[in-house]
Each structure stands twice: as C-alpha cells, then as structure tokens.
Chimera marker file (.cmm) of the C-alpha trace (Angstrom):
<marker_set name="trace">
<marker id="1" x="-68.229" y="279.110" z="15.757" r="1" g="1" b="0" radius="0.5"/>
<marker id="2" x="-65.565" y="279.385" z="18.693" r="1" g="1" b="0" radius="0.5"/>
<marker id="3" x="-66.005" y="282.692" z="20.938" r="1" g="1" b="0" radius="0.5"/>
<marker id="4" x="-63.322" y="281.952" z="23.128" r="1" g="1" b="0" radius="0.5"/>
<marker id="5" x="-59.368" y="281.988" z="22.437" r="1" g="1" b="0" radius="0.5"/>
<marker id="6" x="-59.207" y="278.651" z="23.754" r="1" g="1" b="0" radius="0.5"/>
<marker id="7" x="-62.340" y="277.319" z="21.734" r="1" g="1" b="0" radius="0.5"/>
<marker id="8" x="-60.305" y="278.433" z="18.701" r="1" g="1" b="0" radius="0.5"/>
<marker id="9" x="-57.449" y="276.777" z="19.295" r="1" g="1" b="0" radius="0.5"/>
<marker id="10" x="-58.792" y="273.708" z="20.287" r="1" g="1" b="0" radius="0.5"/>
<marker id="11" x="-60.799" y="273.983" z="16.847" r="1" g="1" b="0" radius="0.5"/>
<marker id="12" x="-57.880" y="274.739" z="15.313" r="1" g="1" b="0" radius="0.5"/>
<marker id="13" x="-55.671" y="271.315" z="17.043" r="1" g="1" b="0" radius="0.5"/>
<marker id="14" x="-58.763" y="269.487" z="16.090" r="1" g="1" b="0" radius="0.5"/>
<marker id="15" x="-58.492" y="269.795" z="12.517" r="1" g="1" b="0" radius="0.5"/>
<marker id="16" x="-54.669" y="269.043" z="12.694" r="1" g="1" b="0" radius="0.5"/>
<marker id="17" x="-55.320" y="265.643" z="14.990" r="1" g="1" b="0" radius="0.5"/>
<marker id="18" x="-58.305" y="264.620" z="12.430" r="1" g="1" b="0" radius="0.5"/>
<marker id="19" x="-55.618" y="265.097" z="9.498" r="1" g="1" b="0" radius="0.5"/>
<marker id="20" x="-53.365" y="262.445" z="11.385" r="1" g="1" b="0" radius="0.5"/>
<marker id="21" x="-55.640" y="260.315" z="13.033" r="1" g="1" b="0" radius="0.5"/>
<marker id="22" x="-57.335" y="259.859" z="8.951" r="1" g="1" b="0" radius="0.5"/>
<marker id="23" x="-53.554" y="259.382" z="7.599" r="1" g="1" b="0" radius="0.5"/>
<marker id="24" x="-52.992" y="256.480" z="10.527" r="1" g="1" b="0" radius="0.5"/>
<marker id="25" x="-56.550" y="254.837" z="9.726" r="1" g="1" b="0" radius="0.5"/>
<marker id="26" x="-55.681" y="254.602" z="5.787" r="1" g="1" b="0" radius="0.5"/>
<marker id="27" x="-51.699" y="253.298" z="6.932" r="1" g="1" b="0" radius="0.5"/>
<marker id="28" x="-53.530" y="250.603" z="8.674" r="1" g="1" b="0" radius="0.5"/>
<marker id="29" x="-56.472" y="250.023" z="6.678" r="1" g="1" b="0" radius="0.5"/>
<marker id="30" x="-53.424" y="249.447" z="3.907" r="1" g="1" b="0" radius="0.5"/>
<marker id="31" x="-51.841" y="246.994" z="6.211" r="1" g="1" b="0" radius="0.5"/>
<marker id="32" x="-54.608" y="244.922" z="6.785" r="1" g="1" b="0" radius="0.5"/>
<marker id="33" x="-55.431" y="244.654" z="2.965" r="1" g="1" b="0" radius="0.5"/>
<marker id="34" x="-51.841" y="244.035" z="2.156" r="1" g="1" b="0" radius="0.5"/>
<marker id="35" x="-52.255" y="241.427" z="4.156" r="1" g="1" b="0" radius="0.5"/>
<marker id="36" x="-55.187" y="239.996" z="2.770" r="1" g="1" b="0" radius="0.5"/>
<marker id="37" x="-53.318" y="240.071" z="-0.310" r="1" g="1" b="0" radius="0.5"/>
<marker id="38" x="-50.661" y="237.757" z="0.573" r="1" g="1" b="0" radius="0.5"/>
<marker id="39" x="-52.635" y="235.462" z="2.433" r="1" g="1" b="0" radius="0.5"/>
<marker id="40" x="-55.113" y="234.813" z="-1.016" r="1" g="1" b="0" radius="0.5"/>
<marker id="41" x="-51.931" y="234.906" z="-2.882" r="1" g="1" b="0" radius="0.5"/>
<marker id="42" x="-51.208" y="231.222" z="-1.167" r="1" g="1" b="0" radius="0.5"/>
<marker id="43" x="-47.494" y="231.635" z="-0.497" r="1" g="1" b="0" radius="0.5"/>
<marker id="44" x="-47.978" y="230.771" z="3.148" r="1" g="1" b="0" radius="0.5"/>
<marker id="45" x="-43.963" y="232.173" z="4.247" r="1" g="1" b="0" radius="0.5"/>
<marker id="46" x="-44.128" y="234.621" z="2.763" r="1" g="1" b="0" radius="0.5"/>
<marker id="47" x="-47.918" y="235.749" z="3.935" r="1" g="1" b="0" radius="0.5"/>
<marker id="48" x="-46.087" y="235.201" z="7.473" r="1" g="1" b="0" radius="0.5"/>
<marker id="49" x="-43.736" y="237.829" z="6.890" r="1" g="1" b="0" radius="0.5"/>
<marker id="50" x="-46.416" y="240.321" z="5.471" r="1" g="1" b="0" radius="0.5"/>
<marker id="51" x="-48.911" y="239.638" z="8.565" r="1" g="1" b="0" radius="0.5"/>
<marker id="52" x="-46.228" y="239.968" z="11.026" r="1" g="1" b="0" radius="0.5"/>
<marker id="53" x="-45.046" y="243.640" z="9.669" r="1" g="1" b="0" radius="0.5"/>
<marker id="54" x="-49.296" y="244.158" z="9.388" r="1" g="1" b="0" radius="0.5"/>
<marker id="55" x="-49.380" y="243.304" z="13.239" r="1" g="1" b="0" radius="0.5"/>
<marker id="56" x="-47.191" y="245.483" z="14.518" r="1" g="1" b="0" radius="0.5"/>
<marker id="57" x="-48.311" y="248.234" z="12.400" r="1" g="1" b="0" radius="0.5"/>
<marker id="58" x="-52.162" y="247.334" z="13.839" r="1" g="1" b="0" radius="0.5"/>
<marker id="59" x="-50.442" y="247.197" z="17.461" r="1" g="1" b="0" radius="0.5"/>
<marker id="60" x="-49.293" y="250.849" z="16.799" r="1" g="1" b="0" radius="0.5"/>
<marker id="61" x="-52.298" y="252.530" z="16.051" r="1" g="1" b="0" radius="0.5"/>
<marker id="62" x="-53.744" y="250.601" z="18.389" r="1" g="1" b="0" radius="0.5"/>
<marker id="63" x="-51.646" y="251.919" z="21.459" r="1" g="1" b="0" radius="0.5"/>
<marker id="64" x="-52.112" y="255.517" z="20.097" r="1" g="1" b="0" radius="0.5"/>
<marker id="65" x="-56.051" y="255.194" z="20.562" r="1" g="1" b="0" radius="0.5"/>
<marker id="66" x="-56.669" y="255.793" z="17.159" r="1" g="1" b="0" radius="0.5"/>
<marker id="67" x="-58.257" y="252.377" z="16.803" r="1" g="1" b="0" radius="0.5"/>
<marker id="68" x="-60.054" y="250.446" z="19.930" r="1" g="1" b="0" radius="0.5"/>
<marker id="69" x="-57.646" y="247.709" z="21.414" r="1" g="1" b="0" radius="0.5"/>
<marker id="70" x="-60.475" y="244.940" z="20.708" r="1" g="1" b="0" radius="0.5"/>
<marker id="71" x="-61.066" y="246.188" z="17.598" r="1" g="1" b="0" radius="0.5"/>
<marker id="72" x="-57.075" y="245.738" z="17.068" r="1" g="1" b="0" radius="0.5"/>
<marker id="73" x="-57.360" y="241.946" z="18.226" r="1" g="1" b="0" radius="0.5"/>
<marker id="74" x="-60.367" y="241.379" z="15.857" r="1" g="1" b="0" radius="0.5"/>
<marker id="75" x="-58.425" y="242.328" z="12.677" r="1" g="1" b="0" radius="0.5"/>
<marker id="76" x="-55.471" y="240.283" z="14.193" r="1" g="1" b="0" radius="0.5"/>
<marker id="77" x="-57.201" y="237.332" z="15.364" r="1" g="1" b="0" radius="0.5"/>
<marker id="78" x="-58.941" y="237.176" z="11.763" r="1" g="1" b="0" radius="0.5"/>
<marker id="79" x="-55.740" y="237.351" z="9.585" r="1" g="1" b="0" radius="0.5"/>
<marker id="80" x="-53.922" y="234.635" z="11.600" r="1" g="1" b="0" radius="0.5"/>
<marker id="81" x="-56.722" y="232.447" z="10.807" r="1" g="1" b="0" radius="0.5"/>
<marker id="82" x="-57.276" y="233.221" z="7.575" r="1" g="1" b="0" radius="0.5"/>
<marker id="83" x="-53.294" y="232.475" z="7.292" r="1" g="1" b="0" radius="0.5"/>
<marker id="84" x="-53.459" y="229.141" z="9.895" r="1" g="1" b="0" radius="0.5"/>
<marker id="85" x="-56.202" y="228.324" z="6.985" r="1" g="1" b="0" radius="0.5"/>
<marker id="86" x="-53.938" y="228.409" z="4.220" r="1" g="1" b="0" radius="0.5"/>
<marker id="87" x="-52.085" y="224.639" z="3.242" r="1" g="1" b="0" radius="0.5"/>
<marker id="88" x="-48.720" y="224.150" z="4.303" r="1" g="1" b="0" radius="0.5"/>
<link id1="1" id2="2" r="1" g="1" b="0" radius="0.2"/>
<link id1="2" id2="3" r="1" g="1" b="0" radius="0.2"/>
<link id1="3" id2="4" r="1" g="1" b="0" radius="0.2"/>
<link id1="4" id2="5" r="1" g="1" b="0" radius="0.2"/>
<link id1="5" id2="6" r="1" g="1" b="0" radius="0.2"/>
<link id1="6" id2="7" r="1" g="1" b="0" radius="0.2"/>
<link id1="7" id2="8" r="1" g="1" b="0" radius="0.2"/>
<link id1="8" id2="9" r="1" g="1" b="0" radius="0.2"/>
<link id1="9" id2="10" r="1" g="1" b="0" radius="0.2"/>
<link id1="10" id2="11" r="1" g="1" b="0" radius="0.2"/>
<link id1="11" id2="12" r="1" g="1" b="0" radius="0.2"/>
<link id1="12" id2="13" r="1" g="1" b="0" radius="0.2"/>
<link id1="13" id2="14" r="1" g="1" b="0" radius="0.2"/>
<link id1="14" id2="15" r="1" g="1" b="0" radius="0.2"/>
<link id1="15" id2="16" r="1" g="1" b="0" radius="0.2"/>
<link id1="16" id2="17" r="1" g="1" b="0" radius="0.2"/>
<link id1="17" id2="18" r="1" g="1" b="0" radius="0.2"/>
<link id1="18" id2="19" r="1" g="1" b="0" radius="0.2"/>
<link id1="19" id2="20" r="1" g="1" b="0" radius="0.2"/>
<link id1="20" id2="21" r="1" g="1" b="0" radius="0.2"/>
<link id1="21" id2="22" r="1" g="1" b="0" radius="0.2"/>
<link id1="22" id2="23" r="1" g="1" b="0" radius="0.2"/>
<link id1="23" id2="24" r="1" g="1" b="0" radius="0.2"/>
<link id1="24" id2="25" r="1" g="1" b="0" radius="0.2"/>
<link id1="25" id2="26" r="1" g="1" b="0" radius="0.2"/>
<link id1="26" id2="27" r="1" g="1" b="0" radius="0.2"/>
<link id1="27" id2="28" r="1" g="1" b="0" radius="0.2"/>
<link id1="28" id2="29" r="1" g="1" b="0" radius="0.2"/>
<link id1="29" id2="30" r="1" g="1" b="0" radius="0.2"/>
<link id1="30" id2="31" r="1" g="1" b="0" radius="0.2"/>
<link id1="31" id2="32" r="1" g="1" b="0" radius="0.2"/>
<link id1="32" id2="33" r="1" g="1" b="0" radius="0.2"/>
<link id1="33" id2="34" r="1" g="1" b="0" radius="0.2"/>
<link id1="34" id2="35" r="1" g="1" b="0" radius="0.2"/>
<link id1="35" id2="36" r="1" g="1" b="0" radius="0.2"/>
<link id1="36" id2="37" r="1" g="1" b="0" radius="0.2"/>
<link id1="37" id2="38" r="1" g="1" b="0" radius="0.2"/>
<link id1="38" id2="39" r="1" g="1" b="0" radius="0.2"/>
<link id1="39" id2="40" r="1" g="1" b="0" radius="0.2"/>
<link id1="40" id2="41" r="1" g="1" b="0" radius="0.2"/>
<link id1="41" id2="42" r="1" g="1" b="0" radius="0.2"/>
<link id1="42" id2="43" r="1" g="1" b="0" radius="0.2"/>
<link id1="43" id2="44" r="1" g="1" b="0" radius="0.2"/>
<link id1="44" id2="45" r="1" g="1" b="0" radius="0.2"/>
<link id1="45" id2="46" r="1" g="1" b="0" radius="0.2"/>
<link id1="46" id2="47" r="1" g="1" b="0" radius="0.2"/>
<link id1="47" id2="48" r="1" g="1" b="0" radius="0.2"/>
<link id1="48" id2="49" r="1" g="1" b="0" radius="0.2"/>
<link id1="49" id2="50" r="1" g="1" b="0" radius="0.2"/>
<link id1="50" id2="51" r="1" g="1" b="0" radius="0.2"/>
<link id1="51" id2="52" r="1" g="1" b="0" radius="0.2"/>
<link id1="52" id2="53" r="1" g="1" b="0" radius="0.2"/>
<link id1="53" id2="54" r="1" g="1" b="0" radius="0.2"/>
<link id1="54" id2="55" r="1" g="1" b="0" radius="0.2"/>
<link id1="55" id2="56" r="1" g="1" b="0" radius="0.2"/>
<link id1="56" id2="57" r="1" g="1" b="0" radius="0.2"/>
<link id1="57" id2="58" r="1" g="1" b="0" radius="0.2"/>
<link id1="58" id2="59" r="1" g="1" b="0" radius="0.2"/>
<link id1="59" id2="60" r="1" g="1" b="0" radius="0.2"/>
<link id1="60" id2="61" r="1" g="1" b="0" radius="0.2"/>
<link id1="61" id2="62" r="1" g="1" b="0" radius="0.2"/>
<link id1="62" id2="63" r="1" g="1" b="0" radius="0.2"/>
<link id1="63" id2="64" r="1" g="1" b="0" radius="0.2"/>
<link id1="64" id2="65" r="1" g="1" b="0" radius="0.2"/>
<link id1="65" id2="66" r="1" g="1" b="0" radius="0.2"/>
<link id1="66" id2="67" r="1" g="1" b="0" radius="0.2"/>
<link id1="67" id2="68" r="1" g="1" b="0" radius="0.2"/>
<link id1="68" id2="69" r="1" g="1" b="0" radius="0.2"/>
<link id1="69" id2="70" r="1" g="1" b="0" radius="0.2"/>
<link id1="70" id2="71" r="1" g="1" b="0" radius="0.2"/>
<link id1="71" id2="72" r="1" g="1" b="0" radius="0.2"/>
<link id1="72" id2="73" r="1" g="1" b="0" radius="0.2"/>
<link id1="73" id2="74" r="1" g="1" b="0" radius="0.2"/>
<link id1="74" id2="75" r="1" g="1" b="0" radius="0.2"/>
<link id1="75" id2="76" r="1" g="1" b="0" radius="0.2"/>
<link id1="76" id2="77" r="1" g="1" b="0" radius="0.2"/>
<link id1="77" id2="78" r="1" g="1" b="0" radius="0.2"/>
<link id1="78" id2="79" r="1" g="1" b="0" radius="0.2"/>
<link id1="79" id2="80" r="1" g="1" b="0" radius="0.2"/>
<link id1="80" id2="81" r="1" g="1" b="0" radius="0.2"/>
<link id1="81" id2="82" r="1" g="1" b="0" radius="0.2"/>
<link id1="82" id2="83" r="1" g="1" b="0" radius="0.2"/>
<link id1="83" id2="84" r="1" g="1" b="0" radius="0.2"/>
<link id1="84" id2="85" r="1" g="1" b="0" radius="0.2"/>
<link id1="85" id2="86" r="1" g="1" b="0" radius="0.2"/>
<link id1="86" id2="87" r="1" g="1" b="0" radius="0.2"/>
<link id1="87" id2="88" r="1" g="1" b="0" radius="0.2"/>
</marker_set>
C-alpha cells in the first residue's frame, strides 16, 4: 500500500489512466477486426474505406503511446496486404 500522499495519488491516477488506456486498446482492437471484416467480405472499395478510417484510428493510439509505433505499422502493413490481396 501507498505511505506517502504522493504514492496515493499516483495510485489513484494509475487506476484512472489503466481505465483509458484498456478503453483505447478495445477501440482499436475493434478497428482492426472491423477491418478484417471488410477485407474477407471481398468488396475491395468498400474494404478501402473501412481500412483507411482503421488507420487513422491505429495512428491515434499509436501517437498517444498506448500502442508501440512498430507495433502500429505491423497491424497496418498487414491489412493493406491482406486488402492489395483481394481481386480487383
């Protein structure tokens, strides 16, 4: 347990940041299988719209440090070629 007033309220802001930081992992963990979804569902315009809104919401949890940045370009790099995959 905390003995300090600071140790406390850093316990405290911890709990609150691990609340956020677990809603932002879920919003993108959503995006990328959204995603997924439109890229096995063959529409390949479509799945272009859907990955690009995906990106950018992988770009922004990405600049808040939630998520490594190479771990950001992994999930990116693999969608656009599971999409570049996909017959015109």
């Amino acid at each position: 347990m905390a003995n300090t007033a600071q140790a406390r309220k850093r316990a405290r802001q911890a709990v609150q940041q691990n609340l956020y930081n677990s809603s932002q992992r879920s919003t993108l963990r959503t995006a990328i299988k959204v995603a997924r979804k439109a890229i096995t569902g063959g529409d390949k315009a479509a799945a272009a719209v859907i990955l690009q809104n995906s990106m950018s919401v992988i770009d922004r949890i990405a600049d808040k440090k939630i998520i490594h940045k190479n771990k950001a370009a992994r999930h990116k790099s693999r969608l656009n070629a599971a999409l570049k995959s996909l017959a015109p």
